[in-house]
Every structure is written in structure tokens, then in C-alpha cells.
N, C-alpha and C positions, 0 to 999 in steps of 0.2 A: 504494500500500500504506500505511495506516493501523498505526504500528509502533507499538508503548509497550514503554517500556524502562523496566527495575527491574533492581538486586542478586539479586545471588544469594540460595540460601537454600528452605528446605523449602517455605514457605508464602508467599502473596501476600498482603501489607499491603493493611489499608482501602485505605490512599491507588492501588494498583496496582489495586484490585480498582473504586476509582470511575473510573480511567483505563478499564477496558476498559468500561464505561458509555458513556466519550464516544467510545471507538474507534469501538462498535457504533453508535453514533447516526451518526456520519462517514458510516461503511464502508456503511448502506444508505440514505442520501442521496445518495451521491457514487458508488453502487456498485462499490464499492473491497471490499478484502479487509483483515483483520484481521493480524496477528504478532504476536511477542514475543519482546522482544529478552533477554538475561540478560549481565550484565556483573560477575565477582566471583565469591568462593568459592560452591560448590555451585553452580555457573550453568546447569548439564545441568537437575539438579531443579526449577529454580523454570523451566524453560525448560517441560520434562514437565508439569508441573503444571498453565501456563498451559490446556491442553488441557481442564482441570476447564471451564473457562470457552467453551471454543465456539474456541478458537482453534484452528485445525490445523496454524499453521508455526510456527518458531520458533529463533531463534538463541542457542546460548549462547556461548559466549567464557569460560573458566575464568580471572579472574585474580585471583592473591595476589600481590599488590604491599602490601611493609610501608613504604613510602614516606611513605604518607598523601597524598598529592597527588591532584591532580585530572586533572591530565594525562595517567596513563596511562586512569582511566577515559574521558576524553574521547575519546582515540584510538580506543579500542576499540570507544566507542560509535559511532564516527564507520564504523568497520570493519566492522562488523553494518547499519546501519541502509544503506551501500553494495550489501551484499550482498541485501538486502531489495528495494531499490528502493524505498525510504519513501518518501512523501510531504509526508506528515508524520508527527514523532514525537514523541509524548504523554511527559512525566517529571512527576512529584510535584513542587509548587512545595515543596518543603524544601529541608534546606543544600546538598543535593548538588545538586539541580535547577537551582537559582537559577544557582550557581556554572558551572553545568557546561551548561547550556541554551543562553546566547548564544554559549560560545563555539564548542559544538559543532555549531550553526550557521552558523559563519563556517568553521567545517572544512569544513563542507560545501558552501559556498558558496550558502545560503540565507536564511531570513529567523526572526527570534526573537521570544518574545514571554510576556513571563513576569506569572503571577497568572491566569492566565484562571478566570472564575469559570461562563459560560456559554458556547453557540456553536449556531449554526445556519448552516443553510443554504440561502439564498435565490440562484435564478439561477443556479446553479452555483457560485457564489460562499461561500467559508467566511467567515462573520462570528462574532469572538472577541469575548465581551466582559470587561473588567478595569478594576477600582476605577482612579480617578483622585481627582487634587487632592485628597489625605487620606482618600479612600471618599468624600468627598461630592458625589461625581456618578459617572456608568459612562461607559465609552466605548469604541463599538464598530471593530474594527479589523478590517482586511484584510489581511492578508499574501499579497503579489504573489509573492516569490522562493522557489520551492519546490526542496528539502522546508524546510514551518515547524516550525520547533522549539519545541513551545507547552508549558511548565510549571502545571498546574493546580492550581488553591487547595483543601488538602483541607477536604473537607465540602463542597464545593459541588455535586458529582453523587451521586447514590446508589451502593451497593458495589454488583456484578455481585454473584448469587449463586452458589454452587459447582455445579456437576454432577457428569457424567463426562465422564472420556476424558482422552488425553493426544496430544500434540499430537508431530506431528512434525519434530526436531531436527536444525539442524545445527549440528555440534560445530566452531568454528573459534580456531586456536591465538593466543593472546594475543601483541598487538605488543607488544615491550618499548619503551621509551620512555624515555631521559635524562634526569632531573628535578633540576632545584638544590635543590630541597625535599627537608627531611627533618625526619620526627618527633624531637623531643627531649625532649618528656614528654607522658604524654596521661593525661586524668581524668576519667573518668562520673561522668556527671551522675546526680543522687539523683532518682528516682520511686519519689514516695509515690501509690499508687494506680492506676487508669486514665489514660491521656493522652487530655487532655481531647477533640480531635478523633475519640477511639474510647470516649468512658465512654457510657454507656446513658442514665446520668442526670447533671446537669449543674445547679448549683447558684453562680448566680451575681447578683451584688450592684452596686449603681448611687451614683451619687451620694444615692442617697437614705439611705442607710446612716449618711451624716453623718460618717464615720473609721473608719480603718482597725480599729476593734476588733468591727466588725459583720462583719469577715469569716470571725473565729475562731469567730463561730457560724454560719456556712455551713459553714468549714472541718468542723466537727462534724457539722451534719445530713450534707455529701458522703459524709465517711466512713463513718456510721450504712448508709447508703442504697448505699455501693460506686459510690460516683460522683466526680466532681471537680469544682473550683471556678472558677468564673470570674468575669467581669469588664466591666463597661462604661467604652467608652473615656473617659468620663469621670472614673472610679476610679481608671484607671491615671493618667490627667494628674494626680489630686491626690494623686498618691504614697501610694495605699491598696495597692495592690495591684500586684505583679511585670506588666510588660508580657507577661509571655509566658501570662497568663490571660486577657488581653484575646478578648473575644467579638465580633466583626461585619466588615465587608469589610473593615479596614485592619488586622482581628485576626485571628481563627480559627473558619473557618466550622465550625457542628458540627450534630449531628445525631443527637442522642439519642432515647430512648424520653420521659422527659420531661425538661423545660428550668425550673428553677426561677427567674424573675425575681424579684429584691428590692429593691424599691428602684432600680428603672428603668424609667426615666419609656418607653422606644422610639423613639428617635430611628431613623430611616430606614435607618441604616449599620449600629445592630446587628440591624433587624428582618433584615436580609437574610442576618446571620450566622446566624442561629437558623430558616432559613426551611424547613429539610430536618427539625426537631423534627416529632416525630409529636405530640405534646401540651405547651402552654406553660402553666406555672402562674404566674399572675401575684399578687403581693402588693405594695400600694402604699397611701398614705393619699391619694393624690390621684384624686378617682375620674371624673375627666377624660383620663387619662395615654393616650397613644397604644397602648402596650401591651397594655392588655384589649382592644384589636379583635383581636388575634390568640390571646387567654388564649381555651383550654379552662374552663381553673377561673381565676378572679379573687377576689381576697380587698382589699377599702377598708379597710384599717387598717395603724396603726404595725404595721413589722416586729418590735419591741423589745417587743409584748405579745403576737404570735402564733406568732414562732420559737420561744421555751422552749416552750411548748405543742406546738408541732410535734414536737419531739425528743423530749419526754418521750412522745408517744405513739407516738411510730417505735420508742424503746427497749421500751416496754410490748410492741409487737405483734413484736420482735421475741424479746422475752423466753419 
């Protein structure tokens, strides 16, 4: 059984919604079956819901635990994917995943394996594959001790899209769990915009920028356009730009309607970030740059004579 586990909650995140992507790619190679696990408040709903998608089983586990730990979700995860009979179980490589993947693994007495960005299956055999040595090389893995516990890099599959139907649930009661851990103040974080792994449009800047004051006019076109900013790993190294807008395998794979590059040359690591863009616009003065082999539109000049231009005619058109 091919299980992918997510939080509770009305609806199914990108990141859950590229997980049953790679379920389904599993489940009929290996001719396996699909689930879904739900762990957390509303876990019935997001369990029903999975059904939109083609899945017909489904486990929830209601837990409100104000702890904040990760423990009781591991148990529980650990308590569902049992009652399953996983195989393996698919999580979103985010905070929860990462955290919570190896260990629930070793609950299980299986094998881990976090970042995956692709997978197939050759010979019966599941082969995973995930950045290494900084993203500047891939490397493909095997995982012998089942069930693998695999974390996937969002953006890197496409989302399932919705259907109907609803899937059905069984409802089992949360293990309570003893935790040394406890909340003693907690703060949200500010989002301005789309987050970046889910904006439509994506407007991001390279070494070619020259400093950090070429981002304030991305930051503008993004917002003009209802999109967000990003970042080549290059940018982020010269302290232009927050790591967490960083673009490509050792960043955040994304997957917008268009991809604005500026000022990035396309080194191998972020072509791979932006490889699921349905259209890349390239603008560069270097008209050699790796990046127009994959640009729809390409533009050979200083960004610093073509961006005002650009904005002034985004605000026109949308005036």
C-alpha cells in the first residue's frame, strides 16, 4: 500500500496534492493501491476529501495536541500507516516532514529518505532520486527496509487535479503520548503574497543584478503581476536576498504559469528548480547565458533599462 500522509484540514495543499502524483505513479508500476493517511485537527475531512483525488481508503486519527511536539504526531503517524499496511509513505519535505520522516521510520522499523525530487521504477525495484553534494550532482537511491518513509521536494511533481468522490474512512482514536516538550511562545510568520512554491508567477533575480537593490524592483513587478520573488543560489550567497527565496535543487523547486529570470546566467541546479515552469522569460545582457535554451521569451539586455519599462507597462495594462 502506497500511503501519503498530511494534516488535517478542509482542503489538500499543493505539496499533498503533488504527493498523490507520485502515489499514483508507485501504485501502477508496482501494482499497489493508493491511501491516505490524516493526522490533526479536522483529520475525518481532509481524510473524505482525499477521495476528490481517486483514493478510496483512508485513515484519519483526530489529534489536538497543544504541545507543539512532534512526537505525538509521529506516533500516530506510525499508528495509521500500521493499520494500512504501507509500504511506503509519501510526507511533504517541509518542517514537519523532514522532522518527522526519519524518525517515523525507525518506529516503524524501516528505511528513510528525505528530498526526493524524482522516482521510478525499474525491475521491480523503487529508485529515488535527491540532490546531493550542494545540488551539484543527483543520486539515485534504493531503499531495501520496507515500509520507506520518503519526504518529497515540493514542486518537483505536478499537483493531482480535483475530481469527485470521497473516499472511505476509518476513524481511529489518537494515542496520547508523554512529551518533555512544551510550547512557551509561538509567532507567525508574515506572508506578503503567494508562497513562492504555489505563486502562478515567479519573478526572480541572479547574480547579474549586481546588489541587492535590483530586487526591490522584482519585489514590484511580483506584486504588480500577484506573484512572488525569488532567487538564484548565487544571490542568496552574496547576501542579496533571504535564503528562503532561493530557486533550484538545494532551494525551492517551483512551478509557475510563468518564471521571470533576471539576471541569471542557469547554472544546472537552478534549471532543475524551475523545470515544472510552463513558460520561462529570460532577460540577460549576456547573450551566450545557459538560460535562453530553456527561455520561451529571451530579452539581450541590461535588466536596469528594461525592468522600468516593464512595470510601467504592466501598471498601464492594468490601469
Amino acid at each position: 500500500m502506497i500511503v501519503i500522509a498530511g494534516r488535517g484540514g478542509q482542503e489538500l495543499s499543493r505539496a499533498q496534492r503533488e504527493l498523490v502524483t507520485v502515489a499514483r505513479r508507485l501504485a501502477g508500476d508496482l501494482g499497489s493501491q493508493v491511501a491516505y493517511l490524516a493526522v490533526g485537527p479536522e483529520a475525518e475531512a481532509a481524510a473524505r476529501r482525499a477521495g476528490a483525488f481517486g483514493i478510496g481508503r483512508a485513515v484519519a486519527i483526530e489529534l489536538n495536541d497543544a504541545s507543539g511536539a512532534v512526537e505525538p504526531i509521529i506516533e500516530n503517524l506510525a499508528q495509521g500507516a500500521r493499520r494500512l499496511g504501507a509500504s511506503v509513505v509519501l510526507l511533504a519535505a517541509d518542517h514537519l516532514g523532514v522532522q518527522a520522516g526519519p524518525r517515523l521510520a525507525a518506529r516503524l522499523g524501516g528505511s528513510a529518505l528525505n528530498d526526493a525530487v524524482d522516482v521510478r521504477v525499474e525491475d521491480g525495484r523503487v529508485i529515488w532520486t535527491r540532490p546531493v553534494f550542494g545540488g551539484k550532482a543527483l543520486a539515485d537511491v534504493v531503499l531495501r527496509r520496507s515500509p520507506a518513509v520518503v519526504t518529497v521536494r515540493s514542486g518537483a511533481f505536478e499537483a493531482a487535479e480535483e475530481g469527485a468522490g470521497e473516499a472511505a474512512v476509518d476513524v481511529l482514536e489518537a494515542v496520547a503520548v508523554d512529551t518533555a516538550v512544551r510550547v512557551v511562545q509561538r509567532e507567525e510568520g508574515r506572508q506578503e503574497g503567494p508562497r513562492l512554491e504555489e505563486a502562478r508567477v515567479v519573478v526572480s533575480g541572479g547574480r547579474g543584478l549586481g546588489g541587492p537593490e535590483g530586487f526591490q524592483r522584482l519585489a514590484e513587478l511580483a506584486e504588480l503581476l500577484g506573484g512572488a520573488v525569488g532567487a538564484s543560489l548565487a544571490a542568496v550567497d552574496e547576501g542579496w536576498a533571504p535564503p528562503e527565496w532561493q530557486v533550484g535543487q538545494t532551494g525551492k523547486m517551483v512551478a509557475p504559469d510563468v518564471y521571470f529570470a533576471v539576471g541569471i546566467s542557469g547554472a544546472s541546479q537552478h534549471l532543475a528548480g524551475i523545470s515544472g515552469a510552463k513558460a520561462v522569460v529570460a532577460i540577460n545582457k549576456n547573450p551566450d547565458a545557459p538560460i535562453f535554451k530553456v527561455a520561451r521569451l529571451g530579452v539581450v539586455m541590461e535588466y536596469e533599462k528594461l525592468l522600468p519599462a516593464l512595470i510601467e507597462a504592466v501598471k498601464r495594462e492594468l490601469a
